[in-house]
C-alpha positions in Angstrom: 0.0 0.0 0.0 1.2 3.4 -1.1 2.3 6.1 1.6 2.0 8.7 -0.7 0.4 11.6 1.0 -3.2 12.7 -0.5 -2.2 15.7 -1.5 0.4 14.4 -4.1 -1.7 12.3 -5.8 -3.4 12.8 -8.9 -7.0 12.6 -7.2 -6.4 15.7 -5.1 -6.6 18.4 -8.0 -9.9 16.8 -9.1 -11.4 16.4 -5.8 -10.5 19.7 -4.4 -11.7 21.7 -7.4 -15.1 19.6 -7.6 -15.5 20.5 -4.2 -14.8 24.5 -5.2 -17.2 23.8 -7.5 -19.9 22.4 -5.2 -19.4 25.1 -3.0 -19.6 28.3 -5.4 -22.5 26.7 -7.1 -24.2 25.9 -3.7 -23.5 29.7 -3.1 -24.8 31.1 -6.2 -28.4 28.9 -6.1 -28.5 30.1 -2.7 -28.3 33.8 -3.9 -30.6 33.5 -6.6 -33.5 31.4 -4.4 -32.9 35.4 -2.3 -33.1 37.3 -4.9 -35.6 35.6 -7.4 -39.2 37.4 -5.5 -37.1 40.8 -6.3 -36.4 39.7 -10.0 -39.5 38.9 -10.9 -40.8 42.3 -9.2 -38.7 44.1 -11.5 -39.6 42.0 -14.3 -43.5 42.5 -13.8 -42.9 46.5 -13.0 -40.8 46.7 -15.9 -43.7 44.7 -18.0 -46.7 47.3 -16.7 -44.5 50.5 -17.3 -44.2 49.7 -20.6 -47.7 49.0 -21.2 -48.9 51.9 -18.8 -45.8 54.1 -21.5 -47.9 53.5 -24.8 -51.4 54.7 -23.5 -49.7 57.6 -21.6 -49.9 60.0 -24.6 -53.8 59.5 -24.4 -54.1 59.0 -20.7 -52.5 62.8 -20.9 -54.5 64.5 -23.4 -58.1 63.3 -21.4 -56.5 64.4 -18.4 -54.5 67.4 -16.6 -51.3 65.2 -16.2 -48.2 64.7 -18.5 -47.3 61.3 -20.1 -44.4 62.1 -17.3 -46.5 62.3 -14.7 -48.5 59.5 -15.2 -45.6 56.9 -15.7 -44.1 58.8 -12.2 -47.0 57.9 -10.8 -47.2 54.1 -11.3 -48.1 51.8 -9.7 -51.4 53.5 -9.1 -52.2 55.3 -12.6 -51.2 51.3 -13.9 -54.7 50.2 -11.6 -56.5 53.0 -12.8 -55.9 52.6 -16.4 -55.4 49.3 -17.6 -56.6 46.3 -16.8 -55.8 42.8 -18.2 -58.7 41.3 -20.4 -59.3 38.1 -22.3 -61.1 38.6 -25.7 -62.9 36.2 -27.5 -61.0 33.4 -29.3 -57.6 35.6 -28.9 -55.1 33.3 -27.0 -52.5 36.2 -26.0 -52.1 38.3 -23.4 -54.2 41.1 -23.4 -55.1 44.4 -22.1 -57.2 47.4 -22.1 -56.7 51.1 -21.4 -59.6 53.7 -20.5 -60.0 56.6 -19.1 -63.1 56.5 -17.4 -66.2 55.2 -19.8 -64.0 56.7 -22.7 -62.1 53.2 -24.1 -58.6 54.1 -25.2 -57.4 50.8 -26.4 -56.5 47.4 -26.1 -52.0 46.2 -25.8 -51.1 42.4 -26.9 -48.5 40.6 -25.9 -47.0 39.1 -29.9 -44.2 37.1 -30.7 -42.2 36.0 -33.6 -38.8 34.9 -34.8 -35.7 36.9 -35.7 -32.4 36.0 -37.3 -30.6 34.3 -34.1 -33.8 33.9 -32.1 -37.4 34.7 -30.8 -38.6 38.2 -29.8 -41.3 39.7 -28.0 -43.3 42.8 -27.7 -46.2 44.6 -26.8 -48.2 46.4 -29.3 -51.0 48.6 -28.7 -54.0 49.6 -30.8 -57.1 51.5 -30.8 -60.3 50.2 -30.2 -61.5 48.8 -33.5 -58.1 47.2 -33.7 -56.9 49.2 -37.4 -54.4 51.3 -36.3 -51.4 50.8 -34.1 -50.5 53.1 -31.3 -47.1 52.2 -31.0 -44.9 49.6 -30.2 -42.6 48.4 -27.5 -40.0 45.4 -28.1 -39.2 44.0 -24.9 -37.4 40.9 -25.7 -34.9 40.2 -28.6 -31.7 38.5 -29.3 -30.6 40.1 -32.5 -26.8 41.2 -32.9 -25.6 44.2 -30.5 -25.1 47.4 -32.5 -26.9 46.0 -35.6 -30.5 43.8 -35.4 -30.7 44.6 -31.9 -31.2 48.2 -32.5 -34.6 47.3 -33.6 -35.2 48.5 -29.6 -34.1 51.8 -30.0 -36.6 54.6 -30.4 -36.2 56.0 -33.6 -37.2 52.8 -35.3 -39.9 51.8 -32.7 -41.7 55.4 -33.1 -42.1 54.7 -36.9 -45.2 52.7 -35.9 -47.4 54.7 -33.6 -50.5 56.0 -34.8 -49.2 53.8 -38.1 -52.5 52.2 -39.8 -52.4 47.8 -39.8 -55.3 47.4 -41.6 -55.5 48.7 -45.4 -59.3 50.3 -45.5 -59.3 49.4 -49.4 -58.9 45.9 -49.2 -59.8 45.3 -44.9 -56.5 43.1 -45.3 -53.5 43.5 -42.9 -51.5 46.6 -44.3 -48.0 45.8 -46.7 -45.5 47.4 -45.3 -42.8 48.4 -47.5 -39.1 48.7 -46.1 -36.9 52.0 -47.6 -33.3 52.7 -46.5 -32.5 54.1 -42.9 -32.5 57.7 -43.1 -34.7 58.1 -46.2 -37.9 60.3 -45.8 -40.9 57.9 -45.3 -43.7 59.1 -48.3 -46.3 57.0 -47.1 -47.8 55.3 -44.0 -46.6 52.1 -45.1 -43.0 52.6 -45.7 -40.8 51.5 -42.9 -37.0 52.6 -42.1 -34.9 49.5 -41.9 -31.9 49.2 -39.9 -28.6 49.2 -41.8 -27.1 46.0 -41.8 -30.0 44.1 -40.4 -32.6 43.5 -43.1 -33.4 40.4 -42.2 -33.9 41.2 -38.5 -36.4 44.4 -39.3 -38.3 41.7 -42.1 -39.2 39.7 -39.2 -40.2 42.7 -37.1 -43.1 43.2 -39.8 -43.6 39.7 -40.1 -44.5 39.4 -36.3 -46.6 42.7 -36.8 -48.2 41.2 -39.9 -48.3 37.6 -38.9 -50.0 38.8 -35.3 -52.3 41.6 -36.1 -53.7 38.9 -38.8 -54.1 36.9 -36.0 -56.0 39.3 -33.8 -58.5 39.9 -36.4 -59.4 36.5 -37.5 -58.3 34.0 -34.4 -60.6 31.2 -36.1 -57.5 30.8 -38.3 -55.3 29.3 -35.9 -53.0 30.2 -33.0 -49.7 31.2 -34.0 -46.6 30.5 -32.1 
């Protein structure tokens, strides 16, 4: 039988470092049990605000606040304002807005697929569901500095008060994509990001694809 002490055997390194590793990773899930009520806080807040920030422009004009005001003033103008609905046959999350008896809109959680993965966002329309009051992209995984700038606000305020449903044909609206920085001439052209066609293609797929969706659910649920 060897006398060789533990320590200068080959088993040592191994078992000390899976015992590091036991301990740092017993420390970390012990962190994140602490902190995951406060995450998902955040994550809920952070969801609200968002929806509470695209009816703030009409919450402000019925009222004698500022769209500042009101989003300062969360979570209480969230309660008063909006209020989480499920409409017929529409298998999404969904939400309304009013002020008072006056109905303001409705905001729906959509989804779709971009060039290295799935986004999110929420888009909010006006009550007979043809024009869209804007847009907020709240999940993405496109490329930093080129697809992911599809989250930045110069290409996200391109689609408020933009019109989804063509009232010639009562289709979904074709949205034509023009080069970033070019004058839009119609309601229907959209600024692409440079570099990042393919990414701001499936942003108006997932508008298209969704608000389709929304207006005849009977079709079938998209992912």
């Amino acid at each position: 039988m060897s006398n060789t002490p533990f320590k200068e055997t080959v088993f040592y390194p191994v078992v000390f470092m899976l015992l590091i590793c036991i301990v740092f990773v017993g420390v970390l899930a012990v962190m994140f049990r602490s902190s995951e009520p406060k995450i998902k806080a955040y994550q809920k807040d952070s969801y609200q605000r968002m929806i509470l920030e695209l009816f703030a422009p009409d919450l402000a004009s019925l009222s004698s606040d500022t769209p500042e005001t009101i989003l300062a003033s969360y979570p209480e103008s969230y309660n008063s304002y909006i209020k989480a609905i499920q409409l017929p046959g529409i298998e999404r999350q969904s939400f309304q807005a009013a002020y008072g008896d006056s109905l303001l809109g409705y905001c729906f959680d959509i989804g779709g697929k971009g060039l290295w993965g799935s986004m999110r966002a929420l888009v909010a329309l006006t009550p007979d569901l043809k024009k869209m009051k804007g847009m907020l992209i709240y999940d993405q995984m496109e490329t930093p500095g080129l697809g992911a700038r599809i989250s930045e606000a110069w290409f996200l305020d391109q689609f408020k008060n933009l019109p989804v449903i063509d009232l010639n044909t009562g289709q979904v609206q074709r949205f034509e994509l023009i080069p970033e920085g070019k004058k839009s001439e119609s309601n229907h052209q959209i600024m692409q990001v440079t570099g990042a066609t393919i990414t701001t293609n499936s942003v108006i797929k997932m508008i298209s694809d969704e608000i389709n969706y929304i207006h005849n659910p009977s079709a079938g649920v998209r992912p």
